[in-house]
N, CA and C of each residue as an Amber inpcrd file, in Angstrom:
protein
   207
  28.5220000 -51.6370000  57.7320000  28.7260000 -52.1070000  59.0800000
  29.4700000 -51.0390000  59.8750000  29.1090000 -51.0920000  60.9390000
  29.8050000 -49.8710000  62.2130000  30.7810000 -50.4660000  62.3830000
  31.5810000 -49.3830000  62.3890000  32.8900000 -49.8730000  62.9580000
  33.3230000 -49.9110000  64.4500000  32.0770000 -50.3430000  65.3920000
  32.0550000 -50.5320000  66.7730000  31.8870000 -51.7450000  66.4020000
  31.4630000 -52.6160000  65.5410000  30.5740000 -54.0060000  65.9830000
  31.1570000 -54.6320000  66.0470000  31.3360000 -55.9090000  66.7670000
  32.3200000 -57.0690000  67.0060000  32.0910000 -58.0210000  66.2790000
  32.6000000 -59.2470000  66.1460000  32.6260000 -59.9180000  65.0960000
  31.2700000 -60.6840000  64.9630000  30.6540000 -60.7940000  66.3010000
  28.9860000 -61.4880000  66.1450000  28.2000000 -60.8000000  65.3550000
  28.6660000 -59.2000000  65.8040000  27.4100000 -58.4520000  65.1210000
  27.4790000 -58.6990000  63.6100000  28.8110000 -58.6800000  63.0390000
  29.1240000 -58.3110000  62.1510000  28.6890000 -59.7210000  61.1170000
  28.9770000 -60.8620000  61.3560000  28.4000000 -62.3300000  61.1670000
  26.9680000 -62.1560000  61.1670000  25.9540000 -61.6760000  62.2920000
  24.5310000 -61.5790000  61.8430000  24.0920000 -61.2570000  61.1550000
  24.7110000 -59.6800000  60.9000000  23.7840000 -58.4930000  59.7980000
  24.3920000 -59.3430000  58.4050000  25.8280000 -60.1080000  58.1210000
  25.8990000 -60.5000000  56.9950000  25.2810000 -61.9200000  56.6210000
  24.6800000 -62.8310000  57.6490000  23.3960000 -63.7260000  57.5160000
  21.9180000 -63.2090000  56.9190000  21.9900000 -62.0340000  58.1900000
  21.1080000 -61.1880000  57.1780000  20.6650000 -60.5180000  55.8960000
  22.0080000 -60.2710000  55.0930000  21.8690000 -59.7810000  54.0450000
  22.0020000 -60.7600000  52.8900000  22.6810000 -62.0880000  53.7640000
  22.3830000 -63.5140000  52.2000000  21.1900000 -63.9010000  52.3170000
  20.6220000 -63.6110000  53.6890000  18.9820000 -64.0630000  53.3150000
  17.9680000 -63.2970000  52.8430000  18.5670000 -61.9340000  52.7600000
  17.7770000 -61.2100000  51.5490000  17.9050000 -61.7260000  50.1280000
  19.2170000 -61.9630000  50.1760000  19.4910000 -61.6670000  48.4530000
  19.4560000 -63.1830000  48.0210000  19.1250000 -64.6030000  49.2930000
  18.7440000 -65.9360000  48.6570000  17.3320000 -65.9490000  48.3290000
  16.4650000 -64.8500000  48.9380000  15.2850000 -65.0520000  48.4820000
  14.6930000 -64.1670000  47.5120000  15.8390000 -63.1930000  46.7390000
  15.2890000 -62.5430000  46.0030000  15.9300000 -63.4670000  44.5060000
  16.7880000 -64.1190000  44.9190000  17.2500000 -65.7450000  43.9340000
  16.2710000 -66.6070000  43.6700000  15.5620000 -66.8740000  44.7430000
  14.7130000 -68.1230000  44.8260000  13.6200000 -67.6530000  44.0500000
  13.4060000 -65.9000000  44.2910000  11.9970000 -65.8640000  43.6660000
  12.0850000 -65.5840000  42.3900000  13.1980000 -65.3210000  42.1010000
  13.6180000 -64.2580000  40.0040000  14.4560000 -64.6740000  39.5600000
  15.9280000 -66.1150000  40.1820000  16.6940000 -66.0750000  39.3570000
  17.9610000 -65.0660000  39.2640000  18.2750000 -65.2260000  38.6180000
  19.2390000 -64.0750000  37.6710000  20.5410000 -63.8970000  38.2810000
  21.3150000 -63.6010000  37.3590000  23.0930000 -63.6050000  37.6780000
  23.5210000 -62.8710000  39.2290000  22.9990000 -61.7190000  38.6340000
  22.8350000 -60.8100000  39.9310000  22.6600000 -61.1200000  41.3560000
  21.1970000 -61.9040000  41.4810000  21.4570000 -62.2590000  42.5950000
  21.6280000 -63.6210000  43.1750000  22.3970000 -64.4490000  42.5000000
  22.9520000 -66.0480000  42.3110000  24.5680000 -65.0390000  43.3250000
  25.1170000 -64.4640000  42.4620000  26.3270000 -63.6190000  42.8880000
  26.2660000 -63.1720000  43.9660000  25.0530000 -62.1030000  44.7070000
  25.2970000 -61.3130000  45.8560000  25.1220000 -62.6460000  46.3610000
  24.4830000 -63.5780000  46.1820000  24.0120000 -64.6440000  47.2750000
  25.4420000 -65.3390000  48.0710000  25.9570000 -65.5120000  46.6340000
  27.5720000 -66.3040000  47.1080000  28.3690000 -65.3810000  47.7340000
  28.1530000 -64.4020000  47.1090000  28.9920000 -62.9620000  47.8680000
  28.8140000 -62.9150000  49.5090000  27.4420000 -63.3150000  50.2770000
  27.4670000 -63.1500000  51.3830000  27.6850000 -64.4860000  51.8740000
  28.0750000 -65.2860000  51.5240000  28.1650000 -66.7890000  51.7940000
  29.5780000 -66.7490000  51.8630000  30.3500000 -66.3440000  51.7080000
  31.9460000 -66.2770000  51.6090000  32.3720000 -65.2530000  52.6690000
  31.1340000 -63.9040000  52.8890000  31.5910000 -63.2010000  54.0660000
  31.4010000 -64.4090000  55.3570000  30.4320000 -64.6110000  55.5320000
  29.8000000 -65.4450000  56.4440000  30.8540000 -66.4360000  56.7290000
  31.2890000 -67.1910000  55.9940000  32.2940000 -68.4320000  55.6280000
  33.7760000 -67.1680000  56.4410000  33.7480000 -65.9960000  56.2570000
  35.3670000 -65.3800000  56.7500000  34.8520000 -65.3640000  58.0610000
  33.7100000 -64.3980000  58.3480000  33.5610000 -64.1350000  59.8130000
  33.2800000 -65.2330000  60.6240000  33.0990000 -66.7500000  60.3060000
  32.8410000 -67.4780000  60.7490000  34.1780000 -68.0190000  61.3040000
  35.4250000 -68.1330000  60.5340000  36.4570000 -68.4980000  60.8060000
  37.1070000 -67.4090000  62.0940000  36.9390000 -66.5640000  61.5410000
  37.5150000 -65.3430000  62.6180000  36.5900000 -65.1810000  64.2840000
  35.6220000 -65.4300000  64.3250000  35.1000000 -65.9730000  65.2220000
  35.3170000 -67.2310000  66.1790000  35.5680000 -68.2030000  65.6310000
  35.8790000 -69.4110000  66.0870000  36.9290000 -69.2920000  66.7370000
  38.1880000 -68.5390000  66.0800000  39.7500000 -68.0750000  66.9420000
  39.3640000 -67.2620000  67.6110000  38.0820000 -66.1470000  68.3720000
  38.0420000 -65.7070000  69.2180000  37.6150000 -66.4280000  69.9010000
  36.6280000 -67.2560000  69.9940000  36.3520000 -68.1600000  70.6760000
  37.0470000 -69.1490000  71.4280000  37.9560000 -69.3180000  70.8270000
  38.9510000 -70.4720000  71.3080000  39.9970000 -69.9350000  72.1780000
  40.5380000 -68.2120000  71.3980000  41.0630000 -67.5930000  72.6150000
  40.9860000 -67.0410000  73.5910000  39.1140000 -66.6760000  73.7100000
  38.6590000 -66.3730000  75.2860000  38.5310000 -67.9660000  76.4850000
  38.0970000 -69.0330000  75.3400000  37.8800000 -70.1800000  75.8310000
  39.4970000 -70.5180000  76.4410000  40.9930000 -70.6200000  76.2220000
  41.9670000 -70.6560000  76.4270000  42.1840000 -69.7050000  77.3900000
  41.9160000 -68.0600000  77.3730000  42.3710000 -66.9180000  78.9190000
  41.2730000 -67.6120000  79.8110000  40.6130000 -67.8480000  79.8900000
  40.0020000 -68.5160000  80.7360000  40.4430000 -69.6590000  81.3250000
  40.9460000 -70.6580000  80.4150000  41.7830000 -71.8910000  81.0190000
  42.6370000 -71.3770000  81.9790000  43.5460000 -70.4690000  81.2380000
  44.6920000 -70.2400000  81.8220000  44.5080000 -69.7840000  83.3130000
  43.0380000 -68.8060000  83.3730000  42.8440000 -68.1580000  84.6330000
  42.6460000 -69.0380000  85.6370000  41.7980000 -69.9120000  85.5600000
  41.6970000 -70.7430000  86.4860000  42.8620000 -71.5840000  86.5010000
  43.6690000 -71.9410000  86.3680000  44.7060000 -72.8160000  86.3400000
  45.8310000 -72.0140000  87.4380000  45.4540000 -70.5550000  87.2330000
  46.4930000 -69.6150000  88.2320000  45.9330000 -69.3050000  89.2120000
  44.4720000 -69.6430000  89.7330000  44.0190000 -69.4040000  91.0120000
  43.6750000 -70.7740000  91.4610000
């Protein structure tokens, strides 16, 4: 991941990469990719959290802005 990307980008490409590695599960099995699968399911599960508090704190400077004009 670039280290320009913001936290959306960064949440997509790692949706992206559990849905590689759930369908290379679905089609063969195997430890390997049972693991990367959960592996990107737990990124997803962080950036998801870390997202939500940006969300809530643009959703909040915004309150605040209008509240001062």
């Amino acid at each position: 991941m670039s280290i320009n990307d913001d936290t959306h980008d960064k949440l997509t490409k790692a949706y992206l990469e559990y849905f590689k590695e759930v369908a290379l599960f679905e089609k063969h099995g195997g430890e390997r990719t049972m693991q990367s699968s959960r592996k990107w399911l737990r990124e997803i599960r962080k950036l998801a959290k870390i997202r939500m508090d940006e969300i809530k704190s643009e959703f909040d400077a915004k309150k605040e802005a209008r509240k001062k004009s």
